[in-house]
Backbone as a chain_set.jsonl record, in Angstrom:
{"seq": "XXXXXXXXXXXXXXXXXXXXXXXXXXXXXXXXXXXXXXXXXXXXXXXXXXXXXXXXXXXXXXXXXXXXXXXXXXXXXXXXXXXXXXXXXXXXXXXXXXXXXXXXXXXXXXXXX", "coords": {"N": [[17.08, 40.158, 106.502], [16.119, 37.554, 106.222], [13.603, 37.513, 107.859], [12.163, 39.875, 105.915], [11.401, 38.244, 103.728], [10.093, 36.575, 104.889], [7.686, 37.956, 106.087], [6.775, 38.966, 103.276], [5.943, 36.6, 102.325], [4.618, 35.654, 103.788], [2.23, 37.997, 103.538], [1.439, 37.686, 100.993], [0.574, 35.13, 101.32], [-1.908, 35.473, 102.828], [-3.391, 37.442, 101.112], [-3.737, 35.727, 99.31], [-6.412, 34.407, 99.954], [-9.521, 33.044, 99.786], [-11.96, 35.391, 98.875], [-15.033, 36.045, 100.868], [-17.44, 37.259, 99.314], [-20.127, 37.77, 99.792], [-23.082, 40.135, 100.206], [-24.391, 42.361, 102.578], [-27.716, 41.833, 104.222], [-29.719, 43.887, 102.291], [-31.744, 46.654, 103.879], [-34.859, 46.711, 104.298], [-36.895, 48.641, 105.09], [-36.862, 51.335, 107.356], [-37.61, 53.351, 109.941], [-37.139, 56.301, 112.22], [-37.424, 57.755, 115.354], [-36.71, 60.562, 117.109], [-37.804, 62.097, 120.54], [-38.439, 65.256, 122.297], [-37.983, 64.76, 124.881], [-36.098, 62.652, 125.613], [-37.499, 60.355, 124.883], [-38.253, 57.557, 122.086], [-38.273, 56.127, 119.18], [-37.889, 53.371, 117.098], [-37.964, 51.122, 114.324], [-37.7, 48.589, 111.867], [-37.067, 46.638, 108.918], [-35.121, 44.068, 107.487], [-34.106, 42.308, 104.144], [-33.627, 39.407, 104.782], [-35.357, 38.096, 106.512], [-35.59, 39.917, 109.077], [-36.523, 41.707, 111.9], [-37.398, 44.693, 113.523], [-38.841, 46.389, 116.302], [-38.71, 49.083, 118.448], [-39.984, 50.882, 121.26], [-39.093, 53.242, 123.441], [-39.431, 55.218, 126.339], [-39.443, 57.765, 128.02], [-39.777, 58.343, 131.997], [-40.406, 59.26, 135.138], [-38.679, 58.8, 138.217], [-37.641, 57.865, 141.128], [-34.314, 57.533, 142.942], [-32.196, 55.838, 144.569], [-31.633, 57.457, 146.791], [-33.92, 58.976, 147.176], [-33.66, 60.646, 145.627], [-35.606, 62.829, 143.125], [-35.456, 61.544, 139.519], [-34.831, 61.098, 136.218], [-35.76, 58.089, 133.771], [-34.96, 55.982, 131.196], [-37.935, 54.059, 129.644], [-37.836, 50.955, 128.05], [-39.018, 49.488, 125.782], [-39.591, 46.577, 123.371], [-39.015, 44.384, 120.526], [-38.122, 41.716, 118.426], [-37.481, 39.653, 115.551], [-35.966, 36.473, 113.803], [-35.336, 34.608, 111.566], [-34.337, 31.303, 112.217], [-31.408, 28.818, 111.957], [-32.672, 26.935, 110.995], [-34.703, 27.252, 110.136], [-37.002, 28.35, 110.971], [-39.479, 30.978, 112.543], [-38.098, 33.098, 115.057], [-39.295, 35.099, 117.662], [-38.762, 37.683, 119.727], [-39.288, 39.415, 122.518], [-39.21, 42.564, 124.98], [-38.588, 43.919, 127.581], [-37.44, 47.202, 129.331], [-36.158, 48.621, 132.217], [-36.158, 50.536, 135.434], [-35.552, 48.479, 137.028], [-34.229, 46.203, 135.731], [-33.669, 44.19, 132.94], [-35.641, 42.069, 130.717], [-36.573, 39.429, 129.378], [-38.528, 37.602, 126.632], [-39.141, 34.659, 124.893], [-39.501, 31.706, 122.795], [-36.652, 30.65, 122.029], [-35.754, 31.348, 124.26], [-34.485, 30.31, 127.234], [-36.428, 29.256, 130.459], [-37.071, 29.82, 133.793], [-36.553, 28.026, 136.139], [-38.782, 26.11, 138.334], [-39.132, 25.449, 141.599], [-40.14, 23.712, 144.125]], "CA": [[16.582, 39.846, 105.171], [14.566, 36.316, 106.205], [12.448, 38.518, 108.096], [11.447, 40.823, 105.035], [10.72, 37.297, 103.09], [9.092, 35.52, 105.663], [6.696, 39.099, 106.033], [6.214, 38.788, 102.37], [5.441, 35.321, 102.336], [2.301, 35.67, 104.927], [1.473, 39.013, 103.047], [1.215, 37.113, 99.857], [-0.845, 34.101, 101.56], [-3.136, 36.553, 102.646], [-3.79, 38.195, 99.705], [-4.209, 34.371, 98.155], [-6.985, 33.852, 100.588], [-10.909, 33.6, 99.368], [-13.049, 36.837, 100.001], [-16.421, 35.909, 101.207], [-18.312, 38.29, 98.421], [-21.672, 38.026, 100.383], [-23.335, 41.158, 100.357], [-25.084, 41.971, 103.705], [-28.869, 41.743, 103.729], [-30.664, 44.803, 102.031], [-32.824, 47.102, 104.537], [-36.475, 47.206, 103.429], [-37.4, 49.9, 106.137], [-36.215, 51.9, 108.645], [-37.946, 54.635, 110.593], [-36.011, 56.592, 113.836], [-38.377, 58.977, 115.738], [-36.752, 60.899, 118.839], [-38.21, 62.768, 121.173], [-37.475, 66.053, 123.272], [-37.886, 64.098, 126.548], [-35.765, 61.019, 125.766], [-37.95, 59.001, 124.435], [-37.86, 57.295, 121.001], [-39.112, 54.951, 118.291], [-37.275, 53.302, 115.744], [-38.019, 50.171, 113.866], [-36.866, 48.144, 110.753], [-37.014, 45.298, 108.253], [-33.764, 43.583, 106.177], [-35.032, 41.432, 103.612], [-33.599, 38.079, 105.426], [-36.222, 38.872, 108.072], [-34.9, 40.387, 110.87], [-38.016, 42.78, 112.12], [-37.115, 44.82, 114.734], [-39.401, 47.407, 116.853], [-38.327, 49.305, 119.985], [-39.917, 52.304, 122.171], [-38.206, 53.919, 124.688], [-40.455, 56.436, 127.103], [-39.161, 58.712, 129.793], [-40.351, 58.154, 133.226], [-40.103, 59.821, 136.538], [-39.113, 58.117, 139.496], [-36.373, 58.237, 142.355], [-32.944, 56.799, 142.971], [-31.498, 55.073, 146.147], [-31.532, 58.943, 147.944], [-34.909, 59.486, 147.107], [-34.224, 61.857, 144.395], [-36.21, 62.207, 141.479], [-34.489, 61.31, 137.989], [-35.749, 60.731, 134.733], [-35.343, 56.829, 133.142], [-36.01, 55.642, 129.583], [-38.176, 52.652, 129.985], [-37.464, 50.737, 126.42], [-40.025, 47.85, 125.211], [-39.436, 46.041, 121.827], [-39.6, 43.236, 119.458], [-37.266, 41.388, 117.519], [-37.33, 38.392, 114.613], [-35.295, 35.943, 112.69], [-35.209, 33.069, 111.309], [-33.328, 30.305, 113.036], [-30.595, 28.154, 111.203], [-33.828, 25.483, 110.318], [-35.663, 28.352, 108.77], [-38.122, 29.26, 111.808], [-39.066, 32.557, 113.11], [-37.863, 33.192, 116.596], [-39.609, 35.881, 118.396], [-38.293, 37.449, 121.545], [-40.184, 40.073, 123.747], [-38.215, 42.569, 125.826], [-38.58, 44.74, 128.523], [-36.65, 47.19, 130.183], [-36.943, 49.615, 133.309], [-35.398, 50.904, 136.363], [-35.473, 47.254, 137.516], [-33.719, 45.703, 134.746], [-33.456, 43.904, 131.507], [-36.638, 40.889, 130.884], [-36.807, 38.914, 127.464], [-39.105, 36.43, 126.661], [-39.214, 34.241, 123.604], [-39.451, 29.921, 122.893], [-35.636, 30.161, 122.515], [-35.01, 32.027, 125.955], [-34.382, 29.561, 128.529], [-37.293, 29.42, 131.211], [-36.328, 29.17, 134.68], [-36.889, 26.374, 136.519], [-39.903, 26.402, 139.5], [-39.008, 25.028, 142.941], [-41.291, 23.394, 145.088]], "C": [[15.567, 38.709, 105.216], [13.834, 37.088, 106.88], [11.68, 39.179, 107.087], [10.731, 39.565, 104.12], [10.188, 36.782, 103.643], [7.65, 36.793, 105.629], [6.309, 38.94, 104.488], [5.497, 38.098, 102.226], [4.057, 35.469, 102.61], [1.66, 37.001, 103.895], [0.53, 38.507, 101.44], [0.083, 35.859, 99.674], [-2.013, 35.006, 102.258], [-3.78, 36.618, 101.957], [-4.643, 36.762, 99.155], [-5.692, 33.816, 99.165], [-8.387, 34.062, 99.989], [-11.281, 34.596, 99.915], [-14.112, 36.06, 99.88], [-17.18, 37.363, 99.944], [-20.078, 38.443, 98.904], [-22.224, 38.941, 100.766], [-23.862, 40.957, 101.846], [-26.291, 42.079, 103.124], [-29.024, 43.41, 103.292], [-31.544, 44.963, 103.523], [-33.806, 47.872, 103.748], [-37.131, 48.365, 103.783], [-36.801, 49.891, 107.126], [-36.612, 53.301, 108.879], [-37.461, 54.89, 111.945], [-37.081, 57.947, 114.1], [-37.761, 59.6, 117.033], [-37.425, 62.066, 119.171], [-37.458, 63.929, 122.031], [-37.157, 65.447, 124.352], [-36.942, 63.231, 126.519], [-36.174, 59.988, 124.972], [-37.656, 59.195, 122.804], [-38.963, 56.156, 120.409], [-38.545, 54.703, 117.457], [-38.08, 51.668, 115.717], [-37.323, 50.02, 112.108], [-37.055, 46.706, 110.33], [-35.701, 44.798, 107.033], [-34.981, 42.485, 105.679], [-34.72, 40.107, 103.568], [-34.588, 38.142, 106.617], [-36.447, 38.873, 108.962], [-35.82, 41.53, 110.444], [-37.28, 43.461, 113.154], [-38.272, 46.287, 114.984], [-39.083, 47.854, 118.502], [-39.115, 50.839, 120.4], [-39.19, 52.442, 122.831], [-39.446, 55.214, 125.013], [-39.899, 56.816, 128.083], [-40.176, 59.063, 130.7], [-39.407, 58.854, 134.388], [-39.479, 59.251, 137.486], [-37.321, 58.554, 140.503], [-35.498, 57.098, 142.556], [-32.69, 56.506, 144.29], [-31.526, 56.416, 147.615], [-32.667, 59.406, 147.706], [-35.085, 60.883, 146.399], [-34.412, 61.534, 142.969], [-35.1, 62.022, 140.062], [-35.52, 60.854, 136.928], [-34.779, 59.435, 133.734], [-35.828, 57.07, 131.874], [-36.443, 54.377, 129.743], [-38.34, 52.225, 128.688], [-38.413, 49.108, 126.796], [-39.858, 47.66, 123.347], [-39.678, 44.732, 121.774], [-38.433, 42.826, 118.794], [-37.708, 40.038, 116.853], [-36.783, 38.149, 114.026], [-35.828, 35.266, 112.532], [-33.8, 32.508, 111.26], [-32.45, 29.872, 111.339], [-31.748, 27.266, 110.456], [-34.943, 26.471, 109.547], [-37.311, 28.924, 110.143], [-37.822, 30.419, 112.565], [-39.089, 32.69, 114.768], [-38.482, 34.688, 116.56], [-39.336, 35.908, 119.738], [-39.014, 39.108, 121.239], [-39.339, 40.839, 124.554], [-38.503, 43.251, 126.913], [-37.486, 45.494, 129.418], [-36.345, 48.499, 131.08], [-35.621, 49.447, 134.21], [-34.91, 49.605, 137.163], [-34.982, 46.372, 136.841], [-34.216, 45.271, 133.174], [-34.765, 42.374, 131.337], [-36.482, 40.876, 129.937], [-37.443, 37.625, 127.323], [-39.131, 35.715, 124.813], [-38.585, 32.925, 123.56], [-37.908, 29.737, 122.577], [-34.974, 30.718, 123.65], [-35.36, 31.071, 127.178], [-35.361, 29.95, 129.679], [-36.64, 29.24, 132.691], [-36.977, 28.428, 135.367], [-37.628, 26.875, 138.018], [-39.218, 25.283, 140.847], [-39.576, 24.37, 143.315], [-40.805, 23.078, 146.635]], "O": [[14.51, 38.691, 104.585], [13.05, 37.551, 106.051], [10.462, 39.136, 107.261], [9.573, 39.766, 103.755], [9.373, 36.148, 102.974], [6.608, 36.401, 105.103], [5.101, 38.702, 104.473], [4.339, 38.437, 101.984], [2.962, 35.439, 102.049], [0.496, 36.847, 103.525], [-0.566, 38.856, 101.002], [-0.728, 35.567, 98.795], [-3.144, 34.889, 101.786], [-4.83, 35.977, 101.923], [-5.797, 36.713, 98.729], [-5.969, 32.632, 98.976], [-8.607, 35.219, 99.629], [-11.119, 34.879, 101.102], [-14.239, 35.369, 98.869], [-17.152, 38.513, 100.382], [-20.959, 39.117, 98.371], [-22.095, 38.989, 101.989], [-23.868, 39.852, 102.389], [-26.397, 42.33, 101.924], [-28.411, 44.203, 104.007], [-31.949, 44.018, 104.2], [-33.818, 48.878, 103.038], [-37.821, 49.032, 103.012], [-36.291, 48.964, 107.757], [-36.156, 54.263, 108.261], [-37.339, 53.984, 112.77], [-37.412, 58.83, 113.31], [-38.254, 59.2, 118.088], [-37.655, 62.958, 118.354], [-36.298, 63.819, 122.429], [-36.025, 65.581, 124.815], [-36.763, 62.81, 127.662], [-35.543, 59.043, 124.498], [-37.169, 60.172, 122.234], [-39.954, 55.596, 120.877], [-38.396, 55.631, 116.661], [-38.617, 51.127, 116.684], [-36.747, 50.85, 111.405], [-37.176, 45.761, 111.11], [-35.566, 45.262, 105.901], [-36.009, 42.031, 106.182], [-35.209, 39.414, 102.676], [-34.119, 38.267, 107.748], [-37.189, 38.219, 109.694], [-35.964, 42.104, 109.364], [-36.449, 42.766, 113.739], [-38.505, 47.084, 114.075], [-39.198, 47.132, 119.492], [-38.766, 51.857, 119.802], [-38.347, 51.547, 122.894], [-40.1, 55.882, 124.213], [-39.872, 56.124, 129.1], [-41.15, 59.783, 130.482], [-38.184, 58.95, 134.494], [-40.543, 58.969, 138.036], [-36.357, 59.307, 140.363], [-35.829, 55.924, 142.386], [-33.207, 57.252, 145.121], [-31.464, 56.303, 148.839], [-32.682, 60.591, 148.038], [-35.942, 61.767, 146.429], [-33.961, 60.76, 142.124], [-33.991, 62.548, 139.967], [-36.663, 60.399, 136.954], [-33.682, 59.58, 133.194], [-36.659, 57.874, 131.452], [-35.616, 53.494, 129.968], [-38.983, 52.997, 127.977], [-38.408, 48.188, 127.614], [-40.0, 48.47, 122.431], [-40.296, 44.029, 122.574], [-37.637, 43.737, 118.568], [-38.317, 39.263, 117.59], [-36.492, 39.028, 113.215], [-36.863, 35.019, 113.151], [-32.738, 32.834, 110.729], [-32.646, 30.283, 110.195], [-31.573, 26.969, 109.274], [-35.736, 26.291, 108.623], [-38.271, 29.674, 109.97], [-36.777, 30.852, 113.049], [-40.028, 32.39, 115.505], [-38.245, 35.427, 115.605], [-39.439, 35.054, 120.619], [-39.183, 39.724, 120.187], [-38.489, 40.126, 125.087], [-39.102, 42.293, 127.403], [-36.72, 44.847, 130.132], [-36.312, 49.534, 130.415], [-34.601, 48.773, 134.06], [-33.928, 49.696, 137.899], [-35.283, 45.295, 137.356], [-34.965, 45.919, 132.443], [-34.487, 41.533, 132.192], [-36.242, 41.885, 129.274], [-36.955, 36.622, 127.844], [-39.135, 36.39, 123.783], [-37.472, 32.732, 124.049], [-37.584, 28.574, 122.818], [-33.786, 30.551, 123.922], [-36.355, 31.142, 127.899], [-35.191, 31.124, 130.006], [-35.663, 28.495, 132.76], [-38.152, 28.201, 135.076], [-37.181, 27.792, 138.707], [-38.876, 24.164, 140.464], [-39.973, 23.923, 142.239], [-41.638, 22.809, 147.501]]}, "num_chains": 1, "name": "protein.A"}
């Protein structure tokens, strides 16, 4: 029986807890294009503005046994705005050789000499 009231209890502070009522942002646009091959195109704007643009293209090339295969090599775009209200832009790249992203909050790496 304290079991079924203690389970109430929490069910009841639950319940008593604020909801966040914050809608999410509205999307202003959004176009999705695929292709027979693979490839693609989508992009998009919410109206806190987050931008986003990505290709994707299917490419040829060969795997560790020297047989051919078909990649999607994907390049895009993305933007917010930071917590201070500026717009971050990042840069991406990405291929049979991995994942690259550039943009003034992506850590640079550090040169040698």
């Amino acid at each position: 029986m304290k079991v079924i009231i203690v389970a109430l209890a929490f069910v009841a502070i639950v319940a008593a807890l604020p909801v966040d009522e914050k809608e999410p942002p509205k999307i202003l646009r959004s176009d999705f294009d695929q292709k027979a091959d693979g490839g693609y195109h989508f992009d998009f704007e919410t109206e806190n503005g987050i931008i986003r643009e990505e290709i994707g293209e299917a490419k040829e090339t060969v795997d560790e046994e020297n047989k051919p295969r078909v990649v999607v090599v994907v390049r895009g775009s993305y933007s917010y705005k930071d917590v201070d209200g500026k717009v971050e832009n990042i840069n991406y790249y990405a291929d049979e050789n991995g994942f690259r992203a550039e943009g003034d909050s992506i850590p640079k790496p550090v040169s040698r000499r």
